[in-house]
Backbone and ligand atoms as CSV (ligand in chain L), in Angstrom:
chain,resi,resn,atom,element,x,y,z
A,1,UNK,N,N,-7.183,-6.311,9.230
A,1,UNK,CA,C,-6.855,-4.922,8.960
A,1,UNK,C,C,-7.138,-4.606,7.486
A,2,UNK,N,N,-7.352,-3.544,7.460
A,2,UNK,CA,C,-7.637,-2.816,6.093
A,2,UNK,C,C,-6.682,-1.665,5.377
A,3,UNK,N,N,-5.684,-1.674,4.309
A,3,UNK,CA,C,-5.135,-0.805,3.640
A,3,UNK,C,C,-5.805,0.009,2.894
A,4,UNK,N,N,-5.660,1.456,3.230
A,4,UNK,CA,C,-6.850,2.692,2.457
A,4,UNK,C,C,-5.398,3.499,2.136
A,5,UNK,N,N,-5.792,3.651,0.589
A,5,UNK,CA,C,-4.666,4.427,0.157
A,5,UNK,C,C,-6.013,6.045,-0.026
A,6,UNK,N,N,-5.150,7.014,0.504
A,6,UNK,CA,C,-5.806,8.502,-0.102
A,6,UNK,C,C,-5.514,8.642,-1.422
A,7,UNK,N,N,-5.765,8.466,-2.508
A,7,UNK,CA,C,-5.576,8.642,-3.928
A,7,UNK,C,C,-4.756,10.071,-3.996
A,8,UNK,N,N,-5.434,10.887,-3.837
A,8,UNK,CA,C,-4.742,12.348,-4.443
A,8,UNK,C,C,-3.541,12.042,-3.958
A,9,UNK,N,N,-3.061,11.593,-2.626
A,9,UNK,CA,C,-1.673,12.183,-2.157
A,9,UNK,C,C,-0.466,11.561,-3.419
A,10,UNK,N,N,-0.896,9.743,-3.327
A,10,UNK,CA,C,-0.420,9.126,-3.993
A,10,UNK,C,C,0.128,9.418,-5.757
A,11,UNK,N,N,1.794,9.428,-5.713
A,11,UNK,CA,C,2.505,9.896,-6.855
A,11,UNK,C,C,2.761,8.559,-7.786
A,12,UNK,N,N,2.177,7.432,-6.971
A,12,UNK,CA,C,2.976,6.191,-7.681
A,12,UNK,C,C,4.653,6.027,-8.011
A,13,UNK,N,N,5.193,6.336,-7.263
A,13,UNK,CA,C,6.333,5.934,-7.105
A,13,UNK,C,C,6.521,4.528,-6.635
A,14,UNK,N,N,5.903,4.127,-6.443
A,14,UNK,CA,C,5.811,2.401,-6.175
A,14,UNK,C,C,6.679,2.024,-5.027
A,15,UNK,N,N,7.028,2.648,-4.109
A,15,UNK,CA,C,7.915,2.257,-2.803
A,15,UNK,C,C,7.000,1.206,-2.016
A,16,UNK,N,N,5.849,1.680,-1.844
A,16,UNK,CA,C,5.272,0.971,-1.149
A,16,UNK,C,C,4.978,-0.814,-1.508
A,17,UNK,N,N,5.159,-0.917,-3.222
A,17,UNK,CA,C,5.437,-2.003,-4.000
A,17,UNK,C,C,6.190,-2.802,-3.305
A,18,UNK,N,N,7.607,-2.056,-3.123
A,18,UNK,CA,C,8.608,-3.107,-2.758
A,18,UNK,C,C,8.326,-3.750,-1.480
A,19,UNK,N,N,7.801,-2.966,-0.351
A,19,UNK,CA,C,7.391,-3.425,1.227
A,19,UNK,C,C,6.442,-4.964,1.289
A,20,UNK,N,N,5.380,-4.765,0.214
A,20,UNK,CA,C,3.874,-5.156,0.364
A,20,UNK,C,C,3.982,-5.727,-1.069
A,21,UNK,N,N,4.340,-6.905,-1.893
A,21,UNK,CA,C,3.957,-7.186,-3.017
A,21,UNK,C,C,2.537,-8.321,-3.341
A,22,UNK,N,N,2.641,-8.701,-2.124
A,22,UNK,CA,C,1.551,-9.152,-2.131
A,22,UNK,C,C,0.046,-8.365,-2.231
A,23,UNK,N,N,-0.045,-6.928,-1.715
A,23,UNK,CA,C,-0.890,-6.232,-1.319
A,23,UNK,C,C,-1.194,-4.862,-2.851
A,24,UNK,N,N,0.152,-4.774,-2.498
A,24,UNK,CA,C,0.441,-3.644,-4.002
A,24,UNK,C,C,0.810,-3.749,-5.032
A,25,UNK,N,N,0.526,-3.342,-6.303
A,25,UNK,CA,C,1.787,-3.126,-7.254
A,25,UNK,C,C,1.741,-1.812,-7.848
A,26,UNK,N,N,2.188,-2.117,-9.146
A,26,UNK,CA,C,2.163,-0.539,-10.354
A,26,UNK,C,C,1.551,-1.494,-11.260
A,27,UNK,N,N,0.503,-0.773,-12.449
A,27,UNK,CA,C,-0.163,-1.063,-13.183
A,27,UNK,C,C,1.011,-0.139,-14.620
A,28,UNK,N,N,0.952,-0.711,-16.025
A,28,UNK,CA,C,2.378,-0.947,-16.761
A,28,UNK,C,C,2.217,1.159,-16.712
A,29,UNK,N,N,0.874,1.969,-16.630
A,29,UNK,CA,C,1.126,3.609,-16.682
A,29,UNK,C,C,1.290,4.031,-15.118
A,30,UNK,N,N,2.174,2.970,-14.602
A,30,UNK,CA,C,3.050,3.451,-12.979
A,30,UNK,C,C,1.802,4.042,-12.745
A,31,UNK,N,N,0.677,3.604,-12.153
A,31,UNK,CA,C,-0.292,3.855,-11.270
A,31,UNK,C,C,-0.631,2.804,-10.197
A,32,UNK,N,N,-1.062,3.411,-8.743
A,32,UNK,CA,C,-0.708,2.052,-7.867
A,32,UNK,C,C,-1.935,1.346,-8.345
A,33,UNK,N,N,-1.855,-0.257,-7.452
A,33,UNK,CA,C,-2.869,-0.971,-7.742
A,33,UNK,C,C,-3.032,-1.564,-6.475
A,34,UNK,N,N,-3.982,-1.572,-5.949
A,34,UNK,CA,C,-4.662,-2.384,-4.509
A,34,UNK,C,C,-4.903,-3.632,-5.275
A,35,UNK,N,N,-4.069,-4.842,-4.773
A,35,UNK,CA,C,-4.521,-5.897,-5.144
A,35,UNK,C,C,-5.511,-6.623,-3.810
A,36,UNK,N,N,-5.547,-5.907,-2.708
A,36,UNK,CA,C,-6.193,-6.499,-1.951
A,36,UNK,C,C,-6.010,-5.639,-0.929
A,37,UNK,N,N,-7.392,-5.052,-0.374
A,37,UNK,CA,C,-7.197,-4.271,0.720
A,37,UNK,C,C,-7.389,-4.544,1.865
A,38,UNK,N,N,-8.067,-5.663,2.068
A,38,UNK,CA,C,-7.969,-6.535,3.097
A,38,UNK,C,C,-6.223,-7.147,3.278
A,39,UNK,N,N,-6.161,-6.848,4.626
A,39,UNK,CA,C,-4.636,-7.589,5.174
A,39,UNK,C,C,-4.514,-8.616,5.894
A,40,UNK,N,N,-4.628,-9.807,5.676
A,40,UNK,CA,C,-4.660,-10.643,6.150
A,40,UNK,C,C,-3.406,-10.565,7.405
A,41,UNK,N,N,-3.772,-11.159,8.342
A,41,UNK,CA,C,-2.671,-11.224,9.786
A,41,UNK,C,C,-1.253,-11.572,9.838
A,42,UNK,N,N,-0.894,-12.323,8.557
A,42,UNK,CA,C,0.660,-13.049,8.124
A,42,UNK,C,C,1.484,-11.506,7.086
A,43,UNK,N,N,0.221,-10.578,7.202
A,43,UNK,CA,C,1.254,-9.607,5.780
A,43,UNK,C,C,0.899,-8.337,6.624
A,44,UNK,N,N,0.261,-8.189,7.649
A,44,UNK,CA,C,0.102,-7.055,8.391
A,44,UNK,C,C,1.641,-6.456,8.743
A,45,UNK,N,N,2.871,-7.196,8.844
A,45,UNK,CA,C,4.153,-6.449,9.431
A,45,UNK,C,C,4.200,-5.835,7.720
A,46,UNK,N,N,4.129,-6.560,6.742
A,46,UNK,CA,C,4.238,-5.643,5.476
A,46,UNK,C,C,3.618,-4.517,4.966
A,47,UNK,N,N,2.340,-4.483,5.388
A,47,UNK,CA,C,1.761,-3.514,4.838
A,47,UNK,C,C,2.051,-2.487,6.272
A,48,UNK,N,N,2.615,-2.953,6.913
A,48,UNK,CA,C,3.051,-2.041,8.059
A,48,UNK,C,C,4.228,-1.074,7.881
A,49,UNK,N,N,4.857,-1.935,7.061
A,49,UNK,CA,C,6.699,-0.930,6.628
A,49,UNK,C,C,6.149,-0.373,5.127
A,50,UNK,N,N,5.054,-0.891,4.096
A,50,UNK,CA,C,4.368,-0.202,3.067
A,50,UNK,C,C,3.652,1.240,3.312
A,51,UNK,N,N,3.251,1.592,4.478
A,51,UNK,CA,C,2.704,2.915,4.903
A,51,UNK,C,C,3.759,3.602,5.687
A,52,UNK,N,N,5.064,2.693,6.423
A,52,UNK,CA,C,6.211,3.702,6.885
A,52,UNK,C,C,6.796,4.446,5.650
A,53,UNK,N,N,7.331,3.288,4.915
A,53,UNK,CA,C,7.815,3.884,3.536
A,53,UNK,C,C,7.176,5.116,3.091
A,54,UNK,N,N,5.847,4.735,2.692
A,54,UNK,CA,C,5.402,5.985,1.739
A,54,UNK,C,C,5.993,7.534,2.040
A,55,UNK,N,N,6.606,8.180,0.970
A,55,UNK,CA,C,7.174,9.445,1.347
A,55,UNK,C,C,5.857,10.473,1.447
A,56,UNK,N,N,4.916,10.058,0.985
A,56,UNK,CA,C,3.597,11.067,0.579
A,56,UNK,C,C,2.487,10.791,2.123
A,57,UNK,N,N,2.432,10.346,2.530
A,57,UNK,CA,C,2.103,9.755,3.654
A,57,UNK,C,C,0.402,9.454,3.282
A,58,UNK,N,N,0.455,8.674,2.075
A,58,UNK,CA,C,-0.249,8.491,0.946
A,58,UNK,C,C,-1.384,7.015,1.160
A,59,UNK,N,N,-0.783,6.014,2.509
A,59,UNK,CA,C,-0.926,4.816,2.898
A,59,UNK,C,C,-1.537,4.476,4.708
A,60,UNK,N,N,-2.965,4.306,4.893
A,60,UNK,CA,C,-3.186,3.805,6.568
A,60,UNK,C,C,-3.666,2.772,6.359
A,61,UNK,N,N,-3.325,2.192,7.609
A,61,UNK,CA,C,-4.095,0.790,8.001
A,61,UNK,C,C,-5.223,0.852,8.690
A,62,UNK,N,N,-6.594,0.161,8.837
A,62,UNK,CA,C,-7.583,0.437,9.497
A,62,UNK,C,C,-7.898,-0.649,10.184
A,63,UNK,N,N,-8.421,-0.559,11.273
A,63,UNK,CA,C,-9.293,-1.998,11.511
A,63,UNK,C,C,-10.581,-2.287,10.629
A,64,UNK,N,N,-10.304,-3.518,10.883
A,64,UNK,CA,C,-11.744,-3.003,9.630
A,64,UNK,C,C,-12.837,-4.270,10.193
L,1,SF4,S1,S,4.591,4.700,-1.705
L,1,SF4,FE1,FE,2.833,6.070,-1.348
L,1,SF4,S2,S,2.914,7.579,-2.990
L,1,SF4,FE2,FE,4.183,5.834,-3.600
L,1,SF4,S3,S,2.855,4.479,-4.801
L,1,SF4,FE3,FE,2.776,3.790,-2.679
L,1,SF4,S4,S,1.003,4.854,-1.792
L,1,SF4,FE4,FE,1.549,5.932,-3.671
């Protein structure tokens, strides 16, 4: 699976941080950071509650 963040929606509030740390973070001017947009099969339930979370609806998963 593949994590595609829509940029514009995204406020960086970093919620999605806490779900997915493996996948996400904040860069130190609170901007997100794709550390990997590929989802490997062991972090797919994370990046799964990382796109519930998002309040901006800012976060999809793709097949990829
Ligand atoms: S939770 Fe959504 S709006 Fe917030 S940083 Fe993550 S992708 Fe951006």
């Amino acid at each position: 699976m593949k994590l595609v963040v829509n940029w514009p929606l995204c406020d960086g509030n970093g919620m999605c941080t806490v779900e997915a740390p493996e996948l996400l973070d904040l860069d130190d001017d609170g901007n997100l950071v794709v550390i990997s947009e590929t989802v490997p099969p062991e972090l797919v339930g994370k990046a799964g509650a990382a796109v519930s979370v998002c309040p901006k609806q800012a976060l999809r998963l793709e097949k990829s």
